[in-house]
N, C-alpha and C positions, 0 to 999 in steps of 0.2 A: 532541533530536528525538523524538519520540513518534513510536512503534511502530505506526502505524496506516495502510494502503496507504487511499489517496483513492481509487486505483479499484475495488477488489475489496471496501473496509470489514474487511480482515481484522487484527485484535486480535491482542493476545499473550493467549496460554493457560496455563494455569494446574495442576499438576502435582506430585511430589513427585521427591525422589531419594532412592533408597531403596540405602541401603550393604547389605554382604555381610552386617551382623549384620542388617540391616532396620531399624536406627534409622533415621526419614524427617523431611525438611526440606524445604521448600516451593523452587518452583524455577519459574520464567516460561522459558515457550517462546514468545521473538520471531519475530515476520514478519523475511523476508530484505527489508527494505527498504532504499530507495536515495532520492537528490534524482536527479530526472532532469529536465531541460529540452528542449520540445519549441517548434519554432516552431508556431503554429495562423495557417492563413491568412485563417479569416472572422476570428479577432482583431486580425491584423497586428501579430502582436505574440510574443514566446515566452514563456512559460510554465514554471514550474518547479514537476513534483509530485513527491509523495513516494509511491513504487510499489514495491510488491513483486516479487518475482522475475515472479508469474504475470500481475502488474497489467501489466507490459512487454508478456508473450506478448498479454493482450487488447489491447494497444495497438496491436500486430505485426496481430493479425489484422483487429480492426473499426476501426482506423483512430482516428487523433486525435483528428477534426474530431466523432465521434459518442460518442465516450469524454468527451472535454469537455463536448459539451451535455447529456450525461448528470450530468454532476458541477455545471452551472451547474445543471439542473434540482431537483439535492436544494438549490441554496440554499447552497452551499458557493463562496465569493467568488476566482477566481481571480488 
């Protein structure tokens, strides 16, 4: 599953880890993401995205039905 919330477009970042001597190695910092399935009722149908922790909270607050037209709008195939 690839690391990328469908509603927020937040990516994994990019970073090092750096030990106690400071020898440094590269190191990704993933999105808290999840498969989440929502029914959508202009779809009649439910849906299953992949959201990150905060992609939920915008789901919580502006709702499904305007999160989805916004994600049909970039062209992205539900």
């Amino acid at each position: 599953m690839a690391a990328v919330c469908q509603v927020t477009g937040a990516t994994p970042g990019f970073g090092m880890n750096v030990s106690h001597s400071h020898r440094r190695t590269h190191r990704r910092f993933d999105p808290n993401v999840q498969k989440k399935t929502y029914y959508v009722p202009s779809l009649k149908r439910k849906v299953t995205l992949t959201v990150s922790a905060k992609g939920i909270k915008v789901i919580d607050a502006r709702g499904i039905e305007a999160v989805v037209k916004d994600i049909i709008a970039r062209g992205v195939k539900l």
